[in-house]
C-alpha beads as a LAMMPS data file, in Angstrom:
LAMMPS data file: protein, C-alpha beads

284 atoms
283 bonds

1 atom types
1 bond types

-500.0 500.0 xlo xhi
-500.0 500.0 ylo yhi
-500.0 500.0 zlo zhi

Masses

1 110.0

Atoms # bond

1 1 1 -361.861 -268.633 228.923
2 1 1 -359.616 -271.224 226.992
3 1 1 -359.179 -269.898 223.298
4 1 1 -357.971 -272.279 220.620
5 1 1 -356.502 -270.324 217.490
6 1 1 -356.305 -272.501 214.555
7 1 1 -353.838 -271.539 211.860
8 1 1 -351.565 -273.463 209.178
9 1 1 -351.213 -274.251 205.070
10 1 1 -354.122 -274.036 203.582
11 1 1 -354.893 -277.879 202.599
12 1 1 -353.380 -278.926 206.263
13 1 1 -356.338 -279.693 207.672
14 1 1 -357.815 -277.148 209.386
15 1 1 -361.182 -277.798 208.791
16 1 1 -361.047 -280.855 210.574
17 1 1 -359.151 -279.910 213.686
18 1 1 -361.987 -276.913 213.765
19 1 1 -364.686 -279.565 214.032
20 1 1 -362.848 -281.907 216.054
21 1 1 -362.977 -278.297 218.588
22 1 1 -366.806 -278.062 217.984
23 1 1 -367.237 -281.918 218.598
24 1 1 -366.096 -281.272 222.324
25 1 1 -367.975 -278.253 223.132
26 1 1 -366.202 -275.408 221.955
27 1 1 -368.110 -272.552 220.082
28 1 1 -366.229 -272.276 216.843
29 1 1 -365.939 -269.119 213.889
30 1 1 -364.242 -269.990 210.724
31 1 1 -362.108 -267.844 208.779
32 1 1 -362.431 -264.833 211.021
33 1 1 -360.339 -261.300 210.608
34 1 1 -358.237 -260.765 213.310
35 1 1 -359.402 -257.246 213.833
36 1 1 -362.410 -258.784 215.269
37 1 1 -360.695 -261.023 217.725
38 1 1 -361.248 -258.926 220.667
39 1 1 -364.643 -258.115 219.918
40 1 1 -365.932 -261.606 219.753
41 1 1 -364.265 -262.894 222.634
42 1 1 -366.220 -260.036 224.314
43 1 1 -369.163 -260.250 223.617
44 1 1 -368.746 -264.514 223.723
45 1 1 -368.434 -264.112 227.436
46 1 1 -370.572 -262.039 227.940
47 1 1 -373.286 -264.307 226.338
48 1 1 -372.094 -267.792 226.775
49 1 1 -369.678 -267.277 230.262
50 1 1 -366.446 -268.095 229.413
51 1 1 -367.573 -271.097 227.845
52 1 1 -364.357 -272.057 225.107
53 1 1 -363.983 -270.638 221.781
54 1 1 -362.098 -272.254 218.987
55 1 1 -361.272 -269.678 215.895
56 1 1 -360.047 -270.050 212.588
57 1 1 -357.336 -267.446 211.066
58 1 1 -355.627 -267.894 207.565
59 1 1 -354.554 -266.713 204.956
60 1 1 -357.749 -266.211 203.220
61 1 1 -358.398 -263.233 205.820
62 1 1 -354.583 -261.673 204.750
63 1 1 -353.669 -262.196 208.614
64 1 1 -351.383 -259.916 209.845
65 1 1 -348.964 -261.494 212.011
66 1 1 -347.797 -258.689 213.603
67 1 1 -351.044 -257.599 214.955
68 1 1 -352.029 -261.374 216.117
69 1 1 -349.165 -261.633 217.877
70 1 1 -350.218 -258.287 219.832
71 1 1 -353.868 -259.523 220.109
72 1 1 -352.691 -262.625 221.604
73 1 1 -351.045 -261.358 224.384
74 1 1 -353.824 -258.639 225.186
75 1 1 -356.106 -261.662 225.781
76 1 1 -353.498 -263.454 227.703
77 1 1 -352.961 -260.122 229.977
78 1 1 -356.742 -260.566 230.414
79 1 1 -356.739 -263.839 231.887
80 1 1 -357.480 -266.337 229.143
81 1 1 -355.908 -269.255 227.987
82 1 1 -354.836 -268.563 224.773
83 1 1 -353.304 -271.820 222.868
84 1 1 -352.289 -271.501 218.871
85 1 1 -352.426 -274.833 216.953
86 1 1 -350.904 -274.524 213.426
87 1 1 -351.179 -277.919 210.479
88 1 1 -348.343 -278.013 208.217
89 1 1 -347.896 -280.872 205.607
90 1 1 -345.111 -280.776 202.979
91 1 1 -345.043 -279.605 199.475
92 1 1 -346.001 -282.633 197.596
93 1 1 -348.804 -284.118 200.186
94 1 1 -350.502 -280.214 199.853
95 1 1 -349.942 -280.558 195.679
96 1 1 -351.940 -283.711 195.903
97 1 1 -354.882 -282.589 198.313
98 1 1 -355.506 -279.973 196.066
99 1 1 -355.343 -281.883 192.990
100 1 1 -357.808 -284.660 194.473
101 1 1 -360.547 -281.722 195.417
102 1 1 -359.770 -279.585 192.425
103 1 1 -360.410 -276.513 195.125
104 1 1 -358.474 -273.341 194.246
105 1 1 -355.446 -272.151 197.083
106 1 1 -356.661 -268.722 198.241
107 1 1 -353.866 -267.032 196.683
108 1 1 -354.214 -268.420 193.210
109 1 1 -354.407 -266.246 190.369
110 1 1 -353.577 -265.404 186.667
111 1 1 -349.414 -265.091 187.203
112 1 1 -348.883 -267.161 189.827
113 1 1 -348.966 -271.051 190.274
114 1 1 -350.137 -273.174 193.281
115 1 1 -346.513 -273.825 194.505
116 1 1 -345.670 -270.372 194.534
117 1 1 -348.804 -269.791 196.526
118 1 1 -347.892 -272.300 198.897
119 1 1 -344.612 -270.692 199.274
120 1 1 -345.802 -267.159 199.723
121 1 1 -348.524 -268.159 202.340
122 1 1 -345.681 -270.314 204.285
123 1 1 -343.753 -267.483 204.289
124 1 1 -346.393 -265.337 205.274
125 1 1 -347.897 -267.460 208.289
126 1 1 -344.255 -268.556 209.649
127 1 1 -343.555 -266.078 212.291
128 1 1 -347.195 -267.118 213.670
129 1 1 -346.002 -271.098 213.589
130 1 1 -343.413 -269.937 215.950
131 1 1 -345.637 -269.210 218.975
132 1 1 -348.017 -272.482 218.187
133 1 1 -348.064 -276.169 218.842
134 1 1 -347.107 -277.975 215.114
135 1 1 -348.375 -280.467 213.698
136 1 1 -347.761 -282.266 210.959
137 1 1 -350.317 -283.995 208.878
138 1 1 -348.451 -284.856 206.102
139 1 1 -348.804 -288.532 206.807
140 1 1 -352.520 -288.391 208.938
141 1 1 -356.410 -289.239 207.672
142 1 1 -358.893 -287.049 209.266
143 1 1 -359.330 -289.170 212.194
144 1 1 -355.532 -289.755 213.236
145 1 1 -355.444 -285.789 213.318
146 1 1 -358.926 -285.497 215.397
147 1 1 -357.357 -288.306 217.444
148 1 1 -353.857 -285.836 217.970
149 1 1 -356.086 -282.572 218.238
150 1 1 -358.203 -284.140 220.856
151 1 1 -354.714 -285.531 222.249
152 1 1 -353.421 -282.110 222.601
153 1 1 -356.816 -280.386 223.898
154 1 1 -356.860 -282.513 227.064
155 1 1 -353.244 -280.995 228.869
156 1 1 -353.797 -278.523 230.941
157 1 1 -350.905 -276.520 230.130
158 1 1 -349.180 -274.467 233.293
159 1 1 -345.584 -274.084 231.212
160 1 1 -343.453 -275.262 228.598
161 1 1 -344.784 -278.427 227.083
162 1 1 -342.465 -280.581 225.873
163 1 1 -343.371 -283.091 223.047
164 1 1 -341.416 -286.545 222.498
165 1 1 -342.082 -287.973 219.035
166 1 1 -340.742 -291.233 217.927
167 1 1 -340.771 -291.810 213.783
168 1 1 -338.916 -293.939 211.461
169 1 1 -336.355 -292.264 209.191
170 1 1 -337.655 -294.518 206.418
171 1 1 -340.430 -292.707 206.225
172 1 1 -339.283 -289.153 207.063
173 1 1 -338.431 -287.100 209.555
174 1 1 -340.561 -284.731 211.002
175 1 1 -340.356 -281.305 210.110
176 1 1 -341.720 -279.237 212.877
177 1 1 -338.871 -281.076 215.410
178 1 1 -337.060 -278.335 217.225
179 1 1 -334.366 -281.583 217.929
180 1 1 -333.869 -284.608 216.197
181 1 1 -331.791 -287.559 217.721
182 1 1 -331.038 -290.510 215.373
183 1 1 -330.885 -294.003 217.201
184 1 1 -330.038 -295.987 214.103
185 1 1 -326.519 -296.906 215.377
186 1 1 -328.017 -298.828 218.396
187 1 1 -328.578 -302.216 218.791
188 1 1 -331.774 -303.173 216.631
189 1 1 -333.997 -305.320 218.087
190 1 1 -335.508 -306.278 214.663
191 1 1 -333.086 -308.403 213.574
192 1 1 -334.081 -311.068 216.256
193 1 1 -337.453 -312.860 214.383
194 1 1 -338.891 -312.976 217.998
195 1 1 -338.494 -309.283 218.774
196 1 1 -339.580 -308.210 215.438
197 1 1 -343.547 -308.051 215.898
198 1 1 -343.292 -306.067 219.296
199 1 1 -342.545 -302.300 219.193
200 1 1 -340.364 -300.159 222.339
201 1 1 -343.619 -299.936 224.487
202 1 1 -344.010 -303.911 224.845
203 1 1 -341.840 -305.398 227.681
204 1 1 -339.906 -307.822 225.325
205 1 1 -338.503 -304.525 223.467
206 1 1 -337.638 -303.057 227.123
207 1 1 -335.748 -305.678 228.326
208 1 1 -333.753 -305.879 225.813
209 1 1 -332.477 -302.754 225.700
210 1 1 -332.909 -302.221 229.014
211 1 1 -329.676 -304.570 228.945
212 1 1 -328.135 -302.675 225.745
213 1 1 -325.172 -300.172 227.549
214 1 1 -324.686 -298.223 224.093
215 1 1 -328.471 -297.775 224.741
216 1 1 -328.548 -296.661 228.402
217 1 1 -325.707 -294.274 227.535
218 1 1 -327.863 -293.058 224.637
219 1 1 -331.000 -292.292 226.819
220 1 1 -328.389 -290.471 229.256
221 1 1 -327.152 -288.310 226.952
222 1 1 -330.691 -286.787 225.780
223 1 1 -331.854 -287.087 229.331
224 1 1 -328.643 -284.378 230.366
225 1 1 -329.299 -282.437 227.538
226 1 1 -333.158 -282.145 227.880
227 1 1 -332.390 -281.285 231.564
228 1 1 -329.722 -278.715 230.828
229 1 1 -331.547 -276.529 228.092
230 1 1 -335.431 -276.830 228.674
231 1 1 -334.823 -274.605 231.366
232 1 1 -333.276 -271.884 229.508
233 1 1 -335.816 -272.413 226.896
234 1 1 -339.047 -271.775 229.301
235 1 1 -337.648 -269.001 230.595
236 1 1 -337.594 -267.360 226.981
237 1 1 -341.160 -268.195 227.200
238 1 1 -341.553 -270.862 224.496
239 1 1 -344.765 -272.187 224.686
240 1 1 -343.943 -275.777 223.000
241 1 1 -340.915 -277.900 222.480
242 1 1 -340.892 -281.249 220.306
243 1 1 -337.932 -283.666 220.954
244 1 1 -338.025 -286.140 217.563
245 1 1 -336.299 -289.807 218.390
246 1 1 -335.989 -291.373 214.918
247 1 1 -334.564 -294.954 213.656
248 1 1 -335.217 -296.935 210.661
249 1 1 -338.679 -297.961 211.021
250 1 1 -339.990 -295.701 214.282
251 1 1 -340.938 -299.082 216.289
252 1 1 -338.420 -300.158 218.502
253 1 1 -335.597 -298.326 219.483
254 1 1 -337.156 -294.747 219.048
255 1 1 -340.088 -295.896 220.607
256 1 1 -338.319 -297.368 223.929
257 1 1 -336.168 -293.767 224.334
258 1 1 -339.259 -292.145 223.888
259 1 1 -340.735 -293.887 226.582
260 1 1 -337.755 -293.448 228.981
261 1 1 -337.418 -289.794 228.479
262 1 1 -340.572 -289.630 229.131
263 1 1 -340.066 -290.634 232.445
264 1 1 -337.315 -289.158 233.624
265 1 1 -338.930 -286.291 232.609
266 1 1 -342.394 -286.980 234.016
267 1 1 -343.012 -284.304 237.409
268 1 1 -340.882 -281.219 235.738
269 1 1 -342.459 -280.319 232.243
270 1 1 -345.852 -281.007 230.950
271 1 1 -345.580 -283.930 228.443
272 1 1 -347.144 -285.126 225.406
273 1 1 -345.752 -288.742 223.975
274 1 1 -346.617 -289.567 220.086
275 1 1 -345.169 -292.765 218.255
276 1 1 -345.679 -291.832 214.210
277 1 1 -345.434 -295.330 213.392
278 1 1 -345.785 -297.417 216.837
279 1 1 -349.522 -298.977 217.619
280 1 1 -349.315 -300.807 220.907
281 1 1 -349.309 -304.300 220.941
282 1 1 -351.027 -306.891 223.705
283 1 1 -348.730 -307.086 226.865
284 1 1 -347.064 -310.376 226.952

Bonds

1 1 1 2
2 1 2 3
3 1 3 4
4 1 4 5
5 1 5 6
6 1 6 7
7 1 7 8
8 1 8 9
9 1 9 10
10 1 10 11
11 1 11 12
12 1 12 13
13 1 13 14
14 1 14 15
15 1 15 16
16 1 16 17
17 1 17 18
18 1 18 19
19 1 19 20
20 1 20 21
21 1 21 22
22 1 22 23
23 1 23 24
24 1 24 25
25 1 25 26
26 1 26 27
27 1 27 28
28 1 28 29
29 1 29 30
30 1 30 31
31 1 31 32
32 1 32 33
33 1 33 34
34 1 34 35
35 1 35 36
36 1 36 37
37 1 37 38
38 1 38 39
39 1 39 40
40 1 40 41
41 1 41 42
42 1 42 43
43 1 43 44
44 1 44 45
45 1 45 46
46 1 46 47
47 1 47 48
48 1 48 49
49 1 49 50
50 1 50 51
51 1 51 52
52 1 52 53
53 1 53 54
54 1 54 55
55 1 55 56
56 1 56 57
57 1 57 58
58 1 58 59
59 1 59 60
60 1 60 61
61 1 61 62
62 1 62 63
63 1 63 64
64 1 64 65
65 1 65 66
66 1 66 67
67 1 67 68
68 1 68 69
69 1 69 70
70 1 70 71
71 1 71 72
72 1 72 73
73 1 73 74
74 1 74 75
75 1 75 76
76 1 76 77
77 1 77 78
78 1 78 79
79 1 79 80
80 1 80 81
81 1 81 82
82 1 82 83
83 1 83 84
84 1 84 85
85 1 85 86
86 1 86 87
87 1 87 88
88 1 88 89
89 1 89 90
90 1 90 91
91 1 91 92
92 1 92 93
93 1 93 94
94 1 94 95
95 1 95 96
96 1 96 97
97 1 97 98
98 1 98 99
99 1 99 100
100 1 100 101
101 1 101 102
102 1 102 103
103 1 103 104
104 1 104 105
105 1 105 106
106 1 106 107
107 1 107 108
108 1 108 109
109 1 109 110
110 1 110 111
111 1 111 112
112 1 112 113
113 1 113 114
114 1 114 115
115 1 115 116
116 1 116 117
117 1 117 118
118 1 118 119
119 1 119 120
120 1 120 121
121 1 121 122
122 1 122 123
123 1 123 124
124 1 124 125
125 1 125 126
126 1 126 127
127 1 127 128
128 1 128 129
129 1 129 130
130 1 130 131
131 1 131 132
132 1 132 133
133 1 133 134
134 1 134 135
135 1 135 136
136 1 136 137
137 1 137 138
138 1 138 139
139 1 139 140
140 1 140 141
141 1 141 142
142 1 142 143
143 1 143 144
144 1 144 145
145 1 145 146
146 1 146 147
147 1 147 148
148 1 148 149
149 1 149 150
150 1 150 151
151 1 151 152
152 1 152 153
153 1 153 154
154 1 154 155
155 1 155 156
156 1 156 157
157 1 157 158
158 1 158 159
159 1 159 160
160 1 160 161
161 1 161 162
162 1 162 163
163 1 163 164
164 1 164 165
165 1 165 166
166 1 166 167
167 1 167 168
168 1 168 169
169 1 169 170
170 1 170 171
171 1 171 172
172 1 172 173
173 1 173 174
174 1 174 175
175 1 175 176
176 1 176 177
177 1 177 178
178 1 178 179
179 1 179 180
180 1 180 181
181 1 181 182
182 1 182 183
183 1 183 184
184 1 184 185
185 1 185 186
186 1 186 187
187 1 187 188
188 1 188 189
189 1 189 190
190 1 190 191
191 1 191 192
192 1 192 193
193 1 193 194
194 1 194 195
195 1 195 196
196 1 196 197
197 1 197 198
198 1 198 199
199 1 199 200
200 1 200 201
201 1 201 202
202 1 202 203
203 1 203 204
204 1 204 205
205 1 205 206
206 1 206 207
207 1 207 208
208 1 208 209
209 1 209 210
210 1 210 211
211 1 211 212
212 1 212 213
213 1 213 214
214 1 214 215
215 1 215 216
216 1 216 217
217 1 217 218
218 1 218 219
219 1 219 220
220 1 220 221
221 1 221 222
222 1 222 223
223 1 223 224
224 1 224 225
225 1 225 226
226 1 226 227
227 1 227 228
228 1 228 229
229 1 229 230
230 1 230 231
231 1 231 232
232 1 232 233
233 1 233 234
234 1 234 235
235 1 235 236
236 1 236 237
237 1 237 238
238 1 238 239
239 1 239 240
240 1 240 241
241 1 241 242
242 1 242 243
243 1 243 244
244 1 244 245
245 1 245 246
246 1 246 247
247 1 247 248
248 1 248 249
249 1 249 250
250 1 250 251
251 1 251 252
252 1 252 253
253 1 253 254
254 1 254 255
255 1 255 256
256 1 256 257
257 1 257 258
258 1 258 259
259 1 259 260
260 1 260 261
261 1 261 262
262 1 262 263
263 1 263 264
264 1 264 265
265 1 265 266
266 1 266 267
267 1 267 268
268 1 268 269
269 1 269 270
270 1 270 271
271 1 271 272
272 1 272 273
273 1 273 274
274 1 274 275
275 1 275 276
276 1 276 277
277 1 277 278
278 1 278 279
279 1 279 280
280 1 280 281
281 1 281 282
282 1 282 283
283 1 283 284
């Protein structure tokens, strides 16, 4: 059976990466003490046959990590596929969420104000964010997050999956990146008006820096370092790995090392490609 553990800050999003599960087939409990885990997924296969089971966990329920990360591995001893998924957004984009749906955080009370309450539940939840795959929402609608659950739901993880992210600096950098790499001192293809409209997935953008040597040398450097500690890192058993390529504006020149990387990493880790601010273009 393929369990989906949803976790995160409350205001992330969680409710909508839940539904996305239940749009796709997957039987789905909200808010559910872990204490219970084992006993639903029981008595779930034993009525429905394995069939997949998506489950909520916050802090509303006073999770205790400690015991998760136990229950978790019980299950995975036991045969099923046990994937964590944990929504993050920073401090301000949270602040505002709440403000626009006037809804209460779960730890709010007389003494203690809604950014301390985000701070205390981030605290609380962050050993759990270490076994999950991140994402952040800080800068999705509802439907670019289904669109990057859904994304996510359809690998078939074996091993280590290994995320490349492109994203412009301009507009942040991401901040569940285990590396960053910053290709604003390369060539920029913006500067030449005909360039400008494509992004680093259109051939225009590839040829030219295909013929860029600062930019080849670039791609080999992160290529010899992704090759030389990935390894080390699956065999400490991380689940996920996220590889951030940033320059100014997250269309061309992060997208195109993105791409590449991709490539010469295709055949040895699972991958999973995301351009923050990249939409493809027509081929020309």
């Amino acid at each position: 059976m393929k369990i989906v553990l949803i976790s995160g800050l409350s205001g992330s999003g969680k409710s909508v990466a839940l539904k996305q599960l239940e749009d796709v087939g997957y039987y789905c409990v909200d808010n559910l003490p872990m204490e219970l885990l084992p006993s639903l997924v029981a008595l779930h296969d034993e009525r429905n046959g394995g069939s997949n089971l998506g489950i909520s966990v916050d802090i509303r329920s006073r999770i205790d990590i400690g015991q998760t990360q136990q229950q978790i591995q019980l299950l995975r001893d036991k045969g099923h596929q046990v994937e964590v998924l944990f929504l993050e957004a920073e401090e301000g984009v949270l602040l505002r969420r709440f403000s626009e749906t006037r809804r209460c955080h779960p730890l709010s009370g007389p003494g203690m104000s809604l950014i301390e309450s985000l701070n205390e539940e981030r605290a609380w939840l962050f050993p759990l964010r270490e076994l999950a795959y991140c994402i952040d929402t800080s800068k999705m609608n509802s439907q670019q997050l289904r669109y990057t659950v859904q994304q996510w739901l359809n690998i078939e993880r074996k091993g280590l999956l290994v995320v490349l992210e492109s994203f412009g600096f301009k507009y942040g950098a991401p901040n569940n990146a285990d590396f960053i790499f910053d290709m604003r001192s390369l060539p920029n293809p913006y500067y030449d008006p005909q360039l400008r409209p494509f992004n680093g997935m259109d051939k225009p953008i590839q040829d030219y820096l295909d013929c860029q040597p600062s930019v080849q040398d670039m791609v080999g450097d992160i290529e010899g370092f992704l090759k030389r500690w990935l390894p080390n890192m699956q065999q400490e058993s991380r689940s996920y790995v996220t590889v951030a390529i940033g320059c100014t504006g997250g269309q061309h020149r992060s997208v195109y090392v993105v791409e590449r990387l991709a490539q010469a990493l295709a055949g040895e880790y699972e991958l999973l490609v995301r351009h923050r601010q990249a939409q493809k273009l027509a081929s020309c």
